[in-house]
Phi, psi and omega in degrees: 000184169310295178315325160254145191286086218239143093023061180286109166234194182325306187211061143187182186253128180232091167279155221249334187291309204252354190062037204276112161290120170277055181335123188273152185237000000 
């Protein structure tokens, strides 16, 4: 969402808030 920021890289998502890494699939 708004409030939070995500982190793009090559291959995950990084919210910088909560520190959750997301993995692209």
């Amino acid at each position: 969402g708004k409030g939070t920021y995500m982190s793009e890289h090559k291959d995950r998502n990084t919210c910088g808030k909560c520190g959750l890494t997301e993995f692209k699939q």
